[in-house]
N, C-alpha and C positions, 0 to 999 in steps of 0.2 A: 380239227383246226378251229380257231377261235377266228372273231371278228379280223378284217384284216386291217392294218394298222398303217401298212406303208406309205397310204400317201399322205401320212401327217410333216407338216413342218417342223422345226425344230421350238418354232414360238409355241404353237399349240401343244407339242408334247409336253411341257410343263404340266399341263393339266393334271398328269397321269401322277403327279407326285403327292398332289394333295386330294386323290381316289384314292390311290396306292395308301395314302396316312388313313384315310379314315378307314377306310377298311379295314385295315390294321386294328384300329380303336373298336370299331364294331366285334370284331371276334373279341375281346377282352369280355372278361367274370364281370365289370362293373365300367360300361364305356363310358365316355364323356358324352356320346352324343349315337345313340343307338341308327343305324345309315345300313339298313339291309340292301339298300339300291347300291351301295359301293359297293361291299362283296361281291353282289352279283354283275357287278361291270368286270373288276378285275376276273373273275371266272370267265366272263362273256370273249372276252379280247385276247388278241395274240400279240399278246405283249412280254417280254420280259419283266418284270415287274420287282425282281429280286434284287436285279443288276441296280433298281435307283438306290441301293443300303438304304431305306428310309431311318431314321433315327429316333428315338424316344420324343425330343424336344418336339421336331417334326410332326408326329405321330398327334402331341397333344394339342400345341398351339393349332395345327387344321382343324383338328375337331369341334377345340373350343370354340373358336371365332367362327366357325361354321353356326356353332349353338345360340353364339350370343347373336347372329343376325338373324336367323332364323324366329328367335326371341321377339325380335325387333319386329322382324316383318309380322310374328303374327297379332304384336298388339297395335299397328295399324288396321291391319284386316278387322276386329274388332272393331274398331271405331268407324272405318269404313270397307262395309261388306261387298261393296261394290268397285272395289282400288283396281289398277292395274298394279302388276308387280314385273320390275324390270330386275332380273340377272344383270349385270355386266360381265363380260369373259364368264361365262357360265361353266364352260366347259363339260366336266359329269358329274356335275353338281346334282344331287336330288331331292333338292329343295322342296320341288312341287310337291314329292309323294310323302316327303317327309313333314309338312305343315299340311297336308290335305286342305287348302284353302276349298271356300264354297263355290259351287257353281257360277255364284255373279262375278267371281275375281278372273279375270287375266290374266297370264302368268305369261311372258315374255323371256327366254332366255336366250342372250346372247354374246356370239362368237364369230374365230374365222368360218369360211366357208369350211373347209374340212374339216373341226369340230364341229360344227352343227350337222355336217353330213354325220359321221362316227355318231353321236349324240342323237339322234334320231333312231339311228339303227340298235345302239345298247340300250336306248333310254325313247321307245316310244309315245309321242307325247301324248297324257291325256288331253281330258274334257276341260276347254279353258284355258288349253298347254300349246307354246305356238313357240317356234326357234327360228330365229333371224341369223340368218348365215352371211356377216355385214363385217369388215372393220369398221369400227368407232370414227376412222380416218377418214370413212367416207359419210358426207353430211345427209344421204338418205336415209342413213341404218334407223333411222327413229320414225319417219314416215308413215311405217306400218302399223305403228301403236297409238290408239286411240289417245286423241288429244282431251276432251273434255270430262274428266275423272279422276278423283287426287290417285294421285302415284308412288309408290315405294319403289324405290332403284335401290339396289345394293350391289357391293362391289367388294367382291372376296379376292384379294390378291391382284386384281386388275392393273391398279394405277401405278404401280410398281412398274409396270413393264411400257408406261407411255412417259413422254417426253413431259415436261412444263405444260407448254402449249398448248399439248393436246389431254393434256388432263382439263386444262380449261376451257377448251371450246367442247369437253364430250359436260361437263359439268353445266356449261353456256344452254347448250341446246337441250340435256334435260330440265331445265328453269325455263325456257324459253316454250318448251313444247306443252307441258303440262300447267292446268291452273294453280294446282297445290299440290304437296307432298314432303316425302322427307326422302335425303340422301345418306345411306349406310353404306360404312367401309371400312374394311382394317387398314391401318397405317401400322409405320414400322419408326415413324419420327426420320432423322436424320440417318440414312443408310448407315451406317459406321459397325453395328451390331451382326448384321448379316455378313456382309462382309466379310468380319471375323469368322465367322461359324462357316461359312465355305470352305476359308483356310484348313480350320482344326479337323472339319469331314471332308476331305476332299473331295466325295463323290460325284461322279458325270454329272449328274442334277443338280450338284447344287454350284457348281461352277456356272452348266449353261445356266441357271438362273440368273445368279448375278451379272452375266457378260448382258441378258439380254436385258437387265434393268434400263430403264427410261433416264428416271431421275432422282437426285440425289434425297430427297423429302424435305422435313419441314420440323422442327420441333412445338411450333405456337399451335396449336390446336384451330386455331380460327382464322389460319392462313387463307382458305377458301373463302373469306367471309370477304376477303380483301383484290381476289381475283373477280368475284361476283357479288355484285350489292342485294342481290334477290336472295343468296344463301344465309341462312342466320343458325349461328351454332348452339348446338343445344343438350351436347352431349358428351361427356371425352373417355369412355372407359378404359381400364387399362385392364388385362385379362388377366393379371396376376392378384386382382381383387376381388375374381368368379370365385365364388364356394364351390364350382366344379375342381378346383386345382387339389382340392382333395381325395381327388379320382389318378389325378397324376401317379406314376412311382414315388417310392421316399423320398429318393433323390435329390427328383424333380421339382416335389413339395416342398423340401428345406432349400431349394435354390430360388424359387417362386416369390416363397418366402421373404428373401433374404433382397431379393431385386425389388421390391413395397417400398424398402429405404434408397432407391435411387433415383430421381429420376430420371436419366436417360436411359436406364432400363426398362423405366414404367410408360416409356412413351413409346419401346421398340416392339411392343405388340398391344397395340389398342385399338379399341372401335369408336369411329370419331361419327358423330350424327347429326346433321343440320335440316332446319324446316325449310322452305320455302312454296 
């Protein structure tokens, strides 16, 4: 028997879908983003994992946006070797092992309480590696992170599943709490895209995803900038401009492709980055 699973909620199972992707992409001849810590979670846990049909599209957009923050996060650490690094909704992200940041950095990830419990157990933390088992909802979850050291927060998939409100007060209190840094995240633009693709796959996963969405998004890029005066945007990629998407399938490629000339296509998966 594997890890045991059952006391996850239905918010925090989501997690499992974008382990379940990379995973996936890590056993491929040519991954997008090589994540042996995924494999070995999905092995670890008793989980059905089959049952979410993960899908091609699935499989690459996680990967990629995983790469491209990943990216992000290590040329802050660069600049500064001594940053904290904030997860947001971390879930079995394995970010840490997969950037090996230096002993001076911090690595903060966090989640509900019953992911970071699960998260602990398949994913013990290293040297530097500390999991806050906190909603975002509650205004202490940031307390335990040192305040005086610029900061990298990133947020894979997170903001998705909070309200308006509370995407501006978790965005409020990382500006508030730290002197400097920058904020990473994938956006999806104006939900309308997802949406869709729930329909065409029906699968359990990707229904409860979209039932548990927050909020509807955003198309301006520097909508944030407009919630928080201290945010200043500095970035807008859209992931269909990665030269990884030539790791994609054919497919995939010529549909990647073909979505360059839209843009409400090119805003429904990108990584949006502001300094403050």
């Amino acid at each position: 028997m594997g890890i045991d699973t059952s006391g996850i909620t239905p918010e925090e199972e989501t997690a499992f879908l974008t382990l379940k992707a990379r995973a996936v992409n890590d056993g491929w001849q040519r991954p997008i983003l090589p994540d042996p810590g995924a494999t070995a979670a999905v092995a670890a846990i008793d989980y059905d994992f089959d049952a979410l049909g993960v899908i091609a599209p699935v499989v690459c957009q996680s990967s990629l946006r995983a790469k491209l923050l990943d990216d992000r996060v290590r040329r802050f650490i660069v600049k500064h070797p001594n940053a904290v690094v904030v997860d947001l909704g971390a879930g079995l992200d394995d970010g840490y092992r997969r950037i090996q940041p230096p002993p001076t950095v911090d690595w903060y990830s966090v989640d509900l309480p019953g992911m970071a419990r699960l998260r602990d157990e398949v994913m013990p933390p290293g040297t530097g590696e500390h999991t806050i088992g906190v909603s975002v909802n509650d205004p202490t979850w940031i307390e335990a992170i040192p305040s005086d050291r610029p900061a990298m927060v990133v947020a894979d998939g997170f903001f998705a599943f909070l309200t308006k409100e509370q995407i501006i007060a978790t965005m409020r209190a990382v500006t508030d709490h730290f002197p400097s840094g920058q904020l990473a995240f994938n956006d999806y633009g104006r939900m309308v895209v997802g949406v869709w693709i729930s329909k065409l796959f029906p699968q359990k996963m990707f229904k409860k995803v979209n039932q548990l969405r927050g909020f509807e998004g955003y198309d301006d890029p520097r909508t944030p900038e407009r919630w928080n005066p201290k945010l200043r945007f500095v970035e807008e990629f859209s992931l269909v401009d990665a030269p990884e998407v030539e790791l994609f399938p054919k497919w995939l490629q010529i549909s990647s492709r073909l979505a360059r000339y839209s843009p409400s296509m090119r805003r429904s998966a990108r990584i949006l980055r502001f300094e403050f």
